[in-house]
N, CA, C and O of each residue as an XYZ file, in Angstrom:
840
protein
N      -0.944      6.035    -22.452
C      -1.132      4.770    -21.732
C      -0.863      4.962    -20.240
O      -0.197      5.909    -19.823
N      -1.351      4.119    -19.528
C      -1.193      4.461    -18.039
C      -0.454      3.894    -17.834
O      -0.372      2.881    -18.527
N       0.566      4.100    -16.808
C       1.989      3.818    -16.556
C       1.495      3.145    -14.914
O       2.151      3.384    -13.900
N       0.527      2.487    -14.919
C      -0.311      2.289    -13.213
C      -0.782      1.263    -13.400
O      -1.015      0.601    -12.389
N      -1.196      0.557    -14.976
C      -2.022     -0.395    -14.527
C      -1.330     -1.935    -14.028
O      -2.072     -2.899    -13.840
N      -0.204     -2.009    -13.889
C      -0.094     -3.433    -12.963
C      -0.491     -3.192    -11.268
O      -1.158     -3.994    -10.614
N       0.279     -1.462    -10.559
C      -0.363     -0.829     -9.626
C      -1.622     -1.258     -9.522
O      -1.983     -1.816     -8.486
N      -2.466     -1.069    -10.557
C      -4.075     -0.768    -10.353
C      -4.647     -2.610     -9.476
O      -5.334     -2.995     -8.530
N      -3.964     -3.077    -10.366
C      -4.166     -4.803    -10.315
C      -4.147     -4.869     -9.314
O      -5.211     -4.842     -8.695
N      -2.919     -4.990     -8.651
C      -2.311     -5.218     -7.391
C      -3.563     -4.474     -6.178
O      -4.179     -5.146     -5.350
N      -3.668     -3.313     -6.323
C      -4.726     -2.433     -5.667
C      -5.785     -3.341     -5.126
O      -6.130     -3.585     -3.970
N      -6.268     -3.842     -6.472
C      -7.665     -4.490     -6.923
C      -7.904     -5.934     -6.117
O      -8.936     -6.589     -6.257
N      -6.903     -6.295     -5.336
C      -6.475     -7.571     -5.562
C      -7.163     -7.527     -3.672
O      -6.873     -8.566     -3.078
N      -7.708     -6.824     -3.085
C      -8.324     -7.015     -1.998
C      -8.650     -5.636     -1.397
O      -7.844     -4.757     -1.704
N      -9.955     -5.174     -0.380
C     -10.205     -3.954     -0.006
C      -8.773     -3.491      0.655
O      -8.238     -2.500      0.158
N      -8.266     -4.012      1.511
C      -7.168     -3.647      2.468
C      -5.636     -4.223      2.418
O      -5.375     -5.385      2.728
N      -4.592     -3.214      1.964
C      -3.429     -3.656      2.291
C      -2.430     -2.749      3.130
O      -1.897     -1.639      3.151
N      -2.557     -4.290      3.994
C      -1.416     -3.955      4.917
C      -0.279     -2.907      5.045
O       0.655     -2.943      4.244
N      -0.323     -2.109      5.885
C       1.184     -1.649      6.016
C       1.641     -1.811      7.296
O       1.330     -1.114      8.263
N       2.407     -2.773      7.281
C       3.896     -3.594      7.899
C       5.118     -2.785      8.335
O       6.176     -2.592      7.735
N       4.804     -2.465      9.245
C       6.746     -2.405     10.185
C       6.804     -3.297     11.082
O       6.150     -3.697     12.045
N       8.146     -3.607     10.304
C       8.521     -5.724     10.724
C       9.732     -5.085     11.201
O      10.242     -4.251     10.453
N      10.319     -5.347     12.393
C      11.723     -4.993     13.434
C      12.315     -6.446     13.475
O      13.419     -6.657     13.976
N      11.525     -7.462     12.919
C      12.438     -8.941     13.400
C      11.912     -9.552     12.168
O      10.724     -9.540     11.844
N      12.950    -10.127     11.453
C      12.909    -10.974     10.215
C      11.970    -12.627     10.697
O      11.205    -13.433     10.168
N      12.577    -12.428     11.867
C      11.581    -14.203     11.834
C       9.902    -14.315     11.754
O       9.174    -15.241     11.398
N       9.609    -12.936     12.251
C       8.012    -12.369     11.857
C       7.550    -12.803     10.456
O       6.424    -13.253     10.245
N       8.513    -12.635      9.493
C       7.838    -12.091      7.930
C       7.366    -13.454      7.769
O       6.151    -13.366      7.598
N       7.690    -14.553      7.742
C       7.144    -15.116      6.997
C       5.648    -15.798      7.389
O       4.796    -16.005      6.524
N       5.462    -16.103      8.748
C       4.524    -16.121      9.266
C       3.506    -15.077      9.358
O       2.305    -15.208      9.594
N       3.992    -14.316      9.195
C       2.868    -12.889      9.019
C       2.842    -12.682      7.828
O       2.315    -11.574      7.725
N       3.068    -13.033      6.893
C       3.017    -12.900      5.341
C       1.648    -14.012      5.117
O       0.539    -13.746      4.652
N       2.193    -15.379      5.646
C       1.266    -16.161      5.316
C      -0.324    -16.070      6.043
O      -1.399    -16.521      5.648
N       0.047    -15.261      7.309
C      -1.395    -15.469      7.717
C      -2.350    -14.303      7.226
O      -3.572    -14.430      7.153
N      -1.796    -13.391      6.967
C      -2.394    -12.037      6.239
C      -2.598    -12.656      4.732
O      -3.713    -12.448      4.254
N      -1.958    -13.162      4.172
C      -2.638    -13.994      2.367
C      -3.775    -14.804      2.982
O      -4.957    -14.685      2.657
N      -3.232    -15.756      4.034
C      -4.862    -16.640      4.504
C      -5.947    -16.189      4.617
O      -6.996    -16.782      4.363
N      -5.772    -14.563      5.200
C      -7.057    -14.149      5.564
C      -7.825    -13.326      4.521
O      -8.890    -12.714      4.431
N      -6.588    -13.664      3.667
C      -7.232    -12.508      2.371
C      -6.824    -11.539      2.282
O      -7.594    -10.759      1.722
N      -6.045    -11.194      2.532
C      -5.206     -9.798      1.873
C      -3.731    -10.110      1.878
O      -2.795    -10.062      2.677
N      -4.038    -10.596      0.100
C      -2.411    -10.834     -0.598
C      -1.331     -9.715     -1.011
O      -0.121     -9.877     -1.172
N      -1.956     -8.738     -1.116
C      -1.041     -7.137     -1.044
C      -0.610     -6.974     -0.091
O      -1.281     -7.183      0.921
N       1.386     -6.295      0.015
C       1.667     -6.292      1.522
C       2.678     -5.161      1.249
O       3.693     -5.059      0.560
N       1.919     -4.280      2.150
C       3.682     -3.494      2.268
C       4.460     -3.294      2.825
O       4.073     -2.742      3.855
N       5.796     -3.442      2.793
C       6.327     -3.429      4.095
C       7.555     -1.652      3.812
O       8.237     -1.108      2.944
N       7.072     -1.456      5.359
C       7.937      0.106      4.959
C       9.625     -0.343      5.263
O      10.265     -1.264      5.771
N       9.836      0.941      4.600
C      11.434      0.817      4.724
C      12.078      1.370      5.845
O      13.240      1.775      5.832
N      11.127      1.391      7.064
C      11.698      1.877      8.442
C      12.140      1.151      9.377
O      11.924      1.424     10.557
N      12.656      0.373      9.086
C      13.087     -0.698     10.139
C      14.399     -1.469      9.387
O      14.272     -1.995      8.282
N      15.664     -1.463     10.132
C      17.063     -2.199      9.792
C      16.810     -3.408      8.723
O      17.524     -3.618      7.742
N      15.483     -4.279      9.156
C      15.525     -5.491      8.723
C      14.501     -5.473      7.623
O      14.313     -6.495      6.963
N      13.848     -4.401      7.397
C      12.781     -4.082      6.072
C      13.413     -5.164      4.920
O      12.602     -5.965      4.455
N      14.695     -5.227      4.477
C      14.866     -5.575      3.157
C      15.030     -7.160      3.136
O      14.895     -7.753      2.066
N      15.334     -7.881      4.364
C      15.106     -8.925      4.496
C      13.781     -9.481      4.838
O      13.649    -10.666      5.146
N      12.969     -8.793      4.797
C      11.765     -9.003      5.466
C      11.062     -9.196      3.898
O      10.868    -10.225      3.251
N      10.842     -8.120      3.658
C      10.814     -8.121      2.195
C      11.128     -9.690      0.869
O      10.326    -10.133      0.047
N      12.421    -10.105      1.126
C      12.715    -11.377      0.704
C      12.094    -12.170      1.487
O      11.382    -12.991      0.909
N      12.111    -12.203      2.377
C      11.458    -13.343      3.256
C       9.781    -13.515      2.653
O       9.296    -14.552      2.199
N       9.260    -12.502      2.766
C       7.487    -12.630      2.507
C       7.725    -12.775      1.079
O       7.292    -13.874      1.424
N       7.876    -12.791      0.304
C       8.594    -12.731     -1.486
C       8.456    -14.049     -1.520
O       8.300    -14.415     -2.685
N       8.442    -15.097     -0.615
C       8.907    -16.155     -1.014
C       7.303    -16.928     -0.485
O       6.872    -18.037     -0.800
N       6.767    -16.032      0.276
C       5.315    -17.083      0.662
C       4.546    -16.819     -0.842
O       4.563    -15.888     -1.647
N       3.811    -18.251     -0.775
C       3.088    -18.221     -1.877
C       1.954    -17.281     -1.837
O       1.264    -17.002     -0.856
N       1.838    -16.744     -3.278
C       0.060    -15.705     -3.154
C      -0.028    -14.860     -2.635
O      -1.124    -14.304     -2.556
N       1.741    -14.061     -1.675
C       1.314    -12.719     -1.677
C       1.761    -11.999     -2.770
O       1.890    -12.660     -3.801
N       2.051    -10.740     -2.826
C       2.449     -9.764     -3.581
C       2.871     -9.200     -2.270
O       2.303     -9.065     -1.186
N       4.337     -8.850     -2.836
C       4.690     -8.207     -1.825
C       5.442     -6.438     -2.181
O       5.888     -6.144     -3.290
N       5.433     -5.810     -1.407
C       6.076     -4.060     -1.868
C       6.856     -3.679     -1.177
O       7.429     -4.401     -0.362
N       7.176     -1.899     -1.391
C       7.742     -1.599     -0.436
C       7.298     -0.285     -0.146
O       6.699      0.500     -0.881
N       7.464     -0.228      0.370
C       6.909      1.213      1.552
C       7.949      2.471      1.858
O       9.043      2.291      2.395
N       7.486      3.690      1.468
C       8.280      4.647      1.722
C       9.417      4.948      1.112
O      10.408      5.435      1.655
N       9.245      4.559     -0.447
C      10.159      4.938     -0.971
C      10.346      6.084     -1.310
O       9.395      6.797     -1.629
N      12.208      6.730     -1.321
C      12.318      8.146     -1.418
C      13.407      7.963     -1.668
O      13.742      8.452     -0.589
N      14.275      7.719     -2.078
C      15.265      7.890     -3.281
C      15.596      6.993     -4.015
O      15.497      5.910     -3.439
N      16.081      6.889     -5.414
C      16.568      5.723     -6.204
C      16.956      4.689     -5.791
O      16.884      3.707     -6.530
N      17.531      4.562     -4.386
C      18.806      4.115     -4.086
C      17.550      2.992     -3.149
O      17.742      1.799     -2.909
N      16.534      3.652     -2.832
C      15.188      2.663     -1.938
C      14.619      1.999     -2.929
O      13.909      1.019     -2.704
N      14.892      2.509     -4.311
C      13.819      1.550     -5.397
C      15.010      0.414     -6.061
O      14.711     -0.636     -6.630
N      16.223      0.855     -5.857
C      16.892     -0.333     -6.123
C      17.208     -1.405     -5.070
O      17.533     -2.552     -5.377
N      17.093     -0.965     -3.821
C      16.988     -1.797     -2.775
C      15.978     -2.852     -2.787
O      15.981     -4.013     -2.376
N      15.113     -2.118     -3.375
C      13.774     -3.166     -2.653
C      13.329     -3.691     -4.166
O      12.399     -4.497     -4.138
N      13.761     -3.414     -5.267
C      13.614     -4.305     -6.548
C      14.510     -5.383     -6.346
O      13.956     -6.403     -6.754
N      15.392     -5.573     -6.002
C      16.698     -6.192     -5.406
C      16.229     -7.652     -4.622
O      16.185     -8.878     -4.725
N      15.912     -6.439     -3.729
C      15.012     -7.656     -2.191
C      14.047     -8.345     -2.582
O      13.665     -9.248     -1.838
N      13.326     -8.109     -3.949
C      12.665     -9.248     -4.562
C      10.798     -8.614     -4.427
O       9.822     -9.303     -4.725
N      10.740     -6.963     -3.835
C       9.707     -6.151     -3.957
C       8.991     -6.151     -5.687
O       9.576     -6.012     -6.761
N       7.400     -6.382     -5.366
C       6.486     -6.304     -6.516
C       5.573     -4.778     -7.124
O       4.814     -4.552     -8.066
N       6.129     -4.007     -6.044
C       5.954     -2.955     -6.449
C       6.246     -2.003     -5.167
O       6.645     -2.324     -4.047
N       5.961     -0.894     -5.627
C       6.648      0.381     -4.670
C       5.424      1.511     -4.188
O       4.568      1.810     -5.020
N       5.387      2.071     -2.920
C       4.645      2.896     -2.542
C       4.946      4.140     -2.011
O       5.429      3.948     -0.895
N       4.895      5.336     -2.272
C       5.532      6.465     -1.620
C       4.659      7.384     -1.184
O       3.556      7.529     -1.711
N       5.062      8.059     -0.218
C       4.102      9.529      0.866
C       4.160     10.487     -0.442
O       3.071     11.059     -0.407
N       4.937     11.006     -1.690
C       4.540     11.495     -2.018
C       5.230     11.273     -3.409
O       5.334     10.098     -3.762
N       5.687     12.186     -4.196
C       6.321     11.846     -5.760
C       7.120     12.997     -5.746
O       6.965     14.042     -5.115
N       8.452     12.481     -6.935
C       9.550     13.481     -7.617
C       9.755     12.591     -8.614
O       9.425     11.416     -8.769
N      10.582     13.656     -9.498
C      10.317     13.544    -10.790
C      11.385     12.425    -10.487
O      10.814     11.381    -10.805
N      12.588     12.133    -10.055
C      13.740     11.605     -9.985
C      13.219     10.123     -9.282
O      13.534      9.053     -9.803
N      12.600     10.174     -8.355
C      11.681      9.226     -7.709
C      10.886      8.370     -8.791
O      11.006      7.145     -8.815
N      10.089      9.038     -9.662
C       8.997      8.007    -10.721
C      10.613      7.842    -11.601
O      10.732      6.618    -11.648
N      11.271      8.159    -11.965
C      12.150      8.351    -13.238
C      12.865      6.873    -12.725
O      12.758      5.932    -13.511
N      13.653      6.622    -11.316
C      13.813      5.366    -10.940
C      13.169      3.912    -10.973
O      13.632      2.811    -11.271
N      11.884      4.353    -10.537
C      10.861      3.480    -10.579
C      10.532      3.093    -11.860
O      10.160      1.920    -11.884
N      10.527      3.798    -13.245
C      10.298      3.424    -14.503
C      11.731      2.878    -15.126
O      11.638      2.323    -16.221
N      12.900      2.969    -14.603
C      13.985      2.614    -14.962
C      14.157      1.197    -14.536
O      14.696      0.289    -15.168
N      13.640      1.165    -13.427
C      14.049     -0.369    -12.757
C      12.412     -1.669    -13.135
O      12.235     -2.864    -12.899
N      11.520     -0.537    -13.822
C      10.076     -1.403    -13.738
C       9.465     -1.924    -12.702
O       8.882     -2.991    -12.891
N       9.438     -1.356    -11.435
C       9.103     -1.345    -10.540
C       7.416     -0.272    -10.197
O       7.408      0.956    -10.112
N       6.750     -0.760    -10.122
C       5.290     -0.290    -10.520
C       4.699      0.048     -9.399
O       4.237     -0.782     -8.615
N       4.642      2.150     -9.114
C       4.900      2.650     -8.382
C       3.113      2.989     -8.027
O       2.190      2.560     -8.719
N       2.979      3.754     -6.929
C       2.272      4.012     -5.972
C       2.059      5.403     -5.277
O       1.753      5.673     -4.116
N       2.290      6.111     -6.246
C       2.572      7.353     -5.513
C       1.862      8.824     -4.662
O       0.762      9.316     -4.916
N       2.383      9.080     -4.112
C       1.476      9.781     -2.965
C       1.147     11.053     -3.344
O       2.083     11.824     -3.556
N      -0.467     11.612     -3.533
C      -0.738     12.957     -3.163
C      -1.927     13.219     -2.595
O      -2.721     12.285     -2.481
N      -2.251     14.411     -2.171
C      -3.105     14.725     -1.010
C      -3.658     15.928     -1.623
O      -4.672     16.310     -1.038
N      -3.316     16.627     -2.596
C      -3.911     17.909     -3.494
C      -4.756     17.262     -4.959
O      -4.707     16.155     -5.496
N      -5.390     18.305     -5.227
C      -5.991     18.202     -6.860
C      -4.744     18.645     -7.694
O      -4.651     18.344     -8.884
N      -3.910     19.277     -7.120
C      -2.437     19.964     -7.786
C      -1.709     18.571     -8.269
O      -1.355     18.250     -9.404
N      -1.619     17.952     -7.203
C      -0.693     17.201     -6.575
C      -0.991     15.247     -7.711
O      -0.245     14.320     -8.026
N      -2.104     15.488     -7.860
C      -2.897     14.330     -8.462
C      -2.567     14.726     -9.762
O      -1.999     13.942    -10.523
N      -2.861     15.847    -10.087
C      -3.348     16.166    -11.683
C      -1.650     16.820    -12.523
O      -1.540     17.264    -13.666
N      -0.798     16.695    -11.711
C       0.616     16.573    -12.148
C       0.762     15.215    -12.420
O       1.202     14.764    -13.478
N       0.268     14.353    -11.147
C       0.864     12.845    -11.778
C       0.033     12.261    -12.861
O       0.469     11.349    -13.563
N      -0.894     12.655    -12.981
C      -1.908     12.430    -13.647
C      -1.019     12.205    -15.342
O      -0.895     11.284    -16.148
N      -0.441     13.989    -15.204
C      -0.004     14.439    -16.658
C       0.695     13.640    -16.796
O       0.799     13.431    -18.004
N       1.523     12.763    -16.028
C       3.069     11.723    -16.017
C       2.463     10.556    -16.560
O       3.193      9.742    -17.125
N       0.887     10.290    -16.452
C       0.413      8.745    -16.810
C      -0.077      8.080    -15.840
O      -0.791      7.107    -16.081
N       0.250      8.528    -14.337
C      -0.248      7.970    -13.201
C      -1.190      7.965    -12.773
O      -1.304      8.985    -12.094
N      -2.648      6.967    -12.716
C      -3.928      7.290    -12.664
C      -4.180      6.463    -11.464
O      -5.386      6.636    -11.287
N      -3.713      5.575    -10.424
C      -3.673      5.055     -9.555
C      -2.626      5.917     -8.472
O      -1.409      6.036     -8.620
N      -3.540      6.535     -7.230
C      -2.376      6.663     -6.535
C      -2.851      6.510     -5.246
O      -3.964      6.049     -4.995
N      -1.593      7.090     -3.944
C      -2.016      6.901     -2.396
C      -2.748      8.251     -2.190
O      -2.295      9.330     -2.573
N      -3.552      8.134     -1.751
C      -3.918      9.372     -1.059
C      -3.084      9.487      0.397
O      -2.779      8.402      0.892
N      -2.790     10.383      0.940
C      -1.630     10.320      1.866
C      -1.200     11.918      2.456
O      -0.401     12.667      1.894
N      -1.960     12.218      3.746
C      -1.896     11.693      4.716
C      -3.957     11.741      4.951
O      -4.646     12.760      4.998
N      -4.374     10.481      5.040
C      -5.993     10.663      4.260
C      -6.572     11.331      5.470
O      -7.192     12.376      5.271
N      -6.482     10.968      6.455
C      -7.764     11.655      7.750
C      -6.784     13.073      8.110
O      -7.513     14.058      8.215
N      -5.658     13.318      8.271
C      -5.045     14.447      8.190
C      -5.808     15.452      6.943
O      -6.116     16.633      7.104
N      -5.967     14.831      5.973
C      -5.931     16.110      4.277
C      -7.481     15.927      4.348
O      -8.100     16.266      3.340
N      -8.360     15.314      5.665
C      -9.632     15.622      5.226
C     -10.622     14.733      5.442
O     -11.801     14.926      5.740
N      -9.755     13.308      5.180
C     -10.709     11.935      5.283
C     -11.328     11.619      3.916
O     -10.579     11.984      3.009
N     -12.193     11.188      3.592
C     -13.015     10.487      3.107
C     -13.916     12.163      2.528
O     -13.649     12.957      1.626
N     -14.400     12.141      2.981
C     -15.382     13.979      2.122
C     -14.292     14.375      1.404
O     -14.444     14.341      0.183
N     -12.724     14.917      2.015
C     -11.981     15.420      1.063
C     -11.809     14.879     -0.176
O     -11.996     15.407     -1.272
N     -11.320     13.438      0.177
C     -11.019     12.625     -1.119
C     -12.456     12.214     -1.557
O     -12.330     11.196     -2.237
N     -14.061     12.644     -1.441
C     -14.332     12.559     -2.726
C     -14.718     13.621     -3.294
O     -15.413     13.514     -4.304
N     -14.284     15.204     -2.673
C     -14.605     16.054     -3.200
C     -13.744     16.185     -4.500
O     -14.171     16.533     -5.601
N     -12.321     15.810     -4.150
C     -10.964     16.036     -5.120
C     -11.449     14.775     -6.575
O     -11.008     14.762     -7.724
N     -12.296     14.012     -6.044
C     -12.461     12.960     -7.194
C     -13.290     13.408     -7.788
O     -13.234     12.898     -8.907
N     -14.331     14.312     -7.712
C     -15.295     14.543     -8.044
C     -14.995     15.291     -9.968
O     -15.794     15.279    -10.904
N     -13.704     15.793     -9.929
C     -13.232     16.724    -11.257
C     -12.377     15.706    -11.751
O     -12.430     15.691    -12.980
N     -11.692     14.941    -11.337
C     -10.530     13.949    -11.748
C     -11.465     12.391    -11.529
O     -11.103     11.713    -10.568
N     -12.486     11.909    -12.282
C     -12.581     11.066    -12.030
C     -12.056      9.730    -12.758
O     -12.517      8.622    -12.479
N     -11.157      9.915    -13.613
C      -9.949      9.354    -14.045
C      -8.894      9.033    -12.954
O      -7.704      8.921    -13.250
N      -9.169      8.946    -12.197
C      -8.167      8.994    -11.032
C      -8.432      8.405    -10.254
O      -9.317      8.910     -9.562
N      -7.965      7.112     -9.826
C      -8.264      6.082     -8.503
C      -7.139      6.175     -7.494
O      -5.912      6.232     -7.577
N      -8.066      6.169     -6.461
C      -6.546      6.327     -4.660
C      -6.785      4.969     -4.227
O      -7.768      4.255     -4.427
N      -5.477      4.685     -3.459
C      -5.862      4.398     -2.051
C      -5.423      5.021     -0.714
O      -4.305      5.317     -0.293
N      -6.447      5.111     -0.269
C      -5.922      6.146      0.812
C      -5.041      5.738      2.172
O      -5.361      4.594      2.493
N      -4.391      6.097      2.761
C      -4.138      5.315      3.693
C      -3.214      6.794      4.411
O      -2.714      7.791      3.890
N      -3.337      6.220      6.060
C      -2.857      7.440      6.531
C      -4.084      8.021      7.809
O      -4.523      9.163      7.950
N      -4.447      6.596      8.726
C      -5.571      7.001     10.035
C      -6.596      6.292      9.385
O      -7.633      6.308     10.049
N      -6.690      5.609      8.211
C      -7.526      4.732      7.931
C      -7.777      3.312      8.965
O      -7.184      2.290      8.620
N      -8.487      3.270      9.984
C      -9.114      1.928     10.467
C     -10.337      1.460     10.315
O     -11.061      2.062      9.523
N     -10.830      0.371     10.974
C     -11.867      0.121     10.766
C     -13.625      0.697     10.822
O     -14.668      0.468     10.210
N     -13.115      1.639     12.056
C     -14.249      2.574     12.108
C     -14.627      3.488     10.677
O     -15.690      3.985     10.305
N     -13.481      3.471     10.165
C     -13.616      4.521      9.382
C     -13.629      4.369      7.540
O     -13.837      5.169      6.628
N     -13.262      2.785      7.616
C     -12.486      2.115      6.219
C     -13.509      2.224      5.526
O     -13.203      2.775      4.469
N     -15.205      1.839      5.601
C     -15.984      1.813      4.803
C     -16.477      3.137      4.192
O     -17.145      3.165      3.158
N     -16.033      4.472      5.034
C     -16.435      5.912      4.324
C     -15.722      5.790      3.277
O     -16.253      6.054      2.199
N     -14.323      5.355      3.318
C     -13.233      5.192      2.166
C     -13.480      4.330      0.731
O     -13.247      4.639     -0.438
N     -13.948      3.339      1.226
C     -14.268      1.936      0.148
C     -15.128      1.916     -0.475
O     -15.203      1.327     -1.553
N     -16.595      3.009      0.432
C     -18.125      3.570     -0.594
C     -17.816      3.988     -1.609
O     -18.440      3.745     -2.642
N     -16.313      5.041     -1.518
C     -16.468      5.964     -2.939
C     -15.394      5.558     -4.082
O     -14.326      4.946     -4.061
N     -16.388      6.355     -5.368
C     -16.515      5.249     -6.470
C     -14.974      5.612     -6.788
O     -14.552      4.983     -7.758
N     -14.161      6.370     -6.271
C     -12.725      6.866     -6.563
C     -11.702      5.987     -5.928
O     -10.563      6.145     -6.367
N     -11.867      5.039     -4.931
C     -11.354      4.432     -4.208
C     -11.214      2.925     -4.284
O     -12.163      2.250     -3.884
N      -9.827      2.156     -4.885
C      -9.732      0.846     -5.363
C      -9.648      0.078     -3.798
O     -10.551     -0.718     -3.540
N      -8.849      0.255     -3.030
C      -8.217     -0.162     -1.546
C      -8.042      0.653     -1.167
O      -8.142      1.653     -1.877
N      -7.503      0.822      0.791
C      -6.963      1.714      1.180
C      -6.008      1.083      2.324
O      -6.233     -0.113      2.508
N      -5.289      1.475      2.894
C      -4.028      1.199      3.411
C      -4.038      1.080      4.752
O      -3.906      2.178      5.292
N      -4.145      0.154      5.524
C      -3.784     -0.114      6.900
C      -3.031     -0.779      7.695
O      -2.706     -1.878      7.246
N      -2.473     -0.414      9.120
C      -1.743     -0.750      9.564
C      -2.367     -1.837     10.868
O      -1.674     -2.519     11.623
N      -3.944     -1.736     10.840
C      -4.491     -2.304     12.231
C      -4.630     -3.992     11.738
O      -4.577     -4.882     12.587
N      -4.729     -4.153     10.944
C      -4.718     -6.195     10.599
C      -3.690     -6.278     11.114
O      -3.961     -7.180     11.907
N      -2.024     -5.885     11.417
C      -1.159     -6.498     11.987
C      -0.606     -5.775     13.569
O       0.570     -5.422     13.650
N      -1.310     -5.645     14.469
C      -1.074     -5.200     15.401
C       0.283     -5.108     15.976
O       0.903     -6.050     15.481
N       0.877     -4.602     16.587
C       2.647     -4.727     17.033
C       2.386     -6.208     18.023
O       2.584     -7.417     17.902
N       1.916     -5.421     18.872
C       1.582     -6.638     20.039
C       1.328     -8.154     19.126
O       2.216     -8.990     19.291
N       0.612     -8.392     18.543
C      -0.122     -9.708     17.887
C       1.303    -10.549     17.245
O       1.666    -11.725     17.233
N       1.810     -9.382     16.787
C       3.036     -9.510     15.696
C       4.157    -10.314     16.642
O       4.527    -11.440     16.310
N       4.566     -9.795     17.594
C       5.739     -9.771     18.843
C       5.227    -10.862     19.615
O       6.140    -11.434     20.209
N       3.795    -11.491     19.876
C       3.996    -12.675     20.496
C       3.012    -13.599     19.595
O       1.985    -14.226     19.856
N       3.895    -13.375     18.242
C       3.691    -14.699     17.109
C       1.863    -14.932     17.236
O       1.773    -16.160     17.237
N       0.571    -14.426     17.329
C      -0.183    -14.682     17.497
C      -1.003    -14.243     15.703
O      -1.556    -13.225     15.289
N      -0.704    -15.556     15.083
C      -0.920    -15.198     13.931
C      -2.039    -15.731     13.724
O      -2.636    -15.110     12.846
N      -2.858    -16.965     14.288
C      -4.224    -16.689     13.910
C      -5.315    -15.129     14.215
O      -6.164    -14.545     13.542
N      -4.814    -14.960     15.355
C      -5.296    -13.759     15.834
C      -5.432    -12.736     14.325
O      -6.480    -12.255     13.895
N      -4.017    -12.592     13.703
C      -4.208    -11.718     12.432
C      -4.815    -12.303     10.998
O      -5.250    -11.738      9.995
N      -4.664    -13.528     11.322
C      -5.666    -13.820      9.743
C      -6.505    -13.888     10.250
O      -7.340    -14.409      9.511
N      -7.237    -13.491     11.950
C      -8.892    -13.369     12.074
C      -9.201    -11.265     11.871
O     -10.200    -10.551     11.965
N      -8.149    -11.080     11.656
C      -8.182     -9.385     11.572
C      -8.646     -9.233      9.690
O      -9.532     -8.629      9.085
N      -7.511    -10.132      9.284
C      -7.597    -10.570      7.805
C      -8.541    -10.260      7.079
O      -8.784     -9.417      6.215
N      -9.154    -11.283      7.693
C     -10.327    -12.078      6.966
C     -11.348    -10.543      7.315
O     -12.023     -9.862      6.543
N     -11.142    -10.431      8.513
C     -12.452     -9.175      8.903
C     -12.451     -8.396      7.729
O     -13.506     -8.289      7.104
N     -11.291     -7.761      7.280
C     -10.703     -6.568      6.612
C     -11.260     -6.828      5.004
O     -11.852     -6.003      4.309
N     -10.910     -8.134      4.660
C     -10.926     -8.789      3.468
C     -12.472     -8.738      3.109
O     -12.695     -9.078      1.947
N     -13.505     -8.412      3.800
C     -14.831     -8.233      3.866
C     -15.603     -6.696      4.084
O     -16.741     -6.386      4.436
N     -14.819     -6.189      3.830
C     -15.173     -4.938      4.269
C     -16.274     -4.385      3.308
O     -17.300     -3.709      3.385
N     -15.442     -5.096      2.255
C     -16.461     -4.419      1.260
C     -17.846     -5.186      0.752
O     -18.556     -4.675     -0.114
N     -18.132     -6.340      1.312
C     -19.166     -6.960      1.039
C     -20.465     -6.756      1.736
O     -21.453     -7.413      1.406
């Protein structure tokens, strides 16, 4: 059985999700809501910033997103952010101790590889949804669909230099549920509260694939 498919859901649930570094808690909730407005209810927020775990609760609480967490890498990040009220978990890459947390706490993971090695280990674990990571670094879009091409049991999302110029090489191929960006929430846009501005990024993003 696949140990991915609420992952997969969540994936499924719009072309583009967000990845969020929030430095000020009063951001989240307004940027939670205008990124669901525009259509992309998947959110992740990384765990690089002091205020990640409040940020985290904070967007948890707007209606219709789904919210995650970002960059998880030790137990101690998957109990944090199951805690903080996170709907699932995303990581740069996988350990055995890493998924072993994540299945302990039911926290429905995301995990990162960039090899056919690297895939077809998690693969053996049950994991058939993962990040591709680091995507325009390991190749772009040709790489990841050459690697899909033998594993096509295997759905990414890629994320990792994915923007708009480039999102639809990603979203054509048939290996690819979503992929991961950071340009719907600009720093600037974010820092002077200009949140229609991002549910007009939203909405762009939320269409990508049509």
């Amino acid at each position: 059985m696949s140990k991915t498919q609420r992952t997969r859901e969540i994936c499924a649930l719009a072309p583009i999700v967000p990845v969020l570094v929030v430095d000020d808690v009063a951001h989240a909730r307004p940027l939670a809501q205008a990124l669901v407005a525009g259509g992309l209810p998947a959110l992740e927020v990384t765990l690089r910033t002091p205020a990640a775990l409040d940020v985290i609760r904070a967007m948890s609480e707007v209606p219709g997103g789904v919210v995650g967490a970002g960059t998880l890498i030790t137990p101690e990040d998957v109990r944090a952010a199951k805690e903080a009220g996170a709907q699932f978990g995303v990581s740069p890459g996988a350990t055995d101790t890493l998924i072993a947390a994540c299945e302990a706490e039911g926290l429905p993971l995301l995990p990162g590889a960039a090899t056919a090695t690297e895939a077809m280990a998690l693969l053996e674990k049950g994991y058939d949804m993962l990040k591709f990571f680091p995507a325009e670094a390991s190749g772009g879009a040709p790489s990841l669909k050459a690697i899909g091409a033998p594993l096509p049991q295997i759905s990414f999302c890629p994320t990792g230099g994915v923007s708009p110029s480039n999102a639809r090489d990603y979203l054509s191929l048939s290996n690819v549920i979503c992929a991961g960006g950071s340009w719907v929430a600009p720093k600037a846009m974010v820092q002077s509260g200009d949140w229609a501005g991002i549910e007009s990024l939203a909405r762009e993003a939320a269409n990508l694939t049509d």
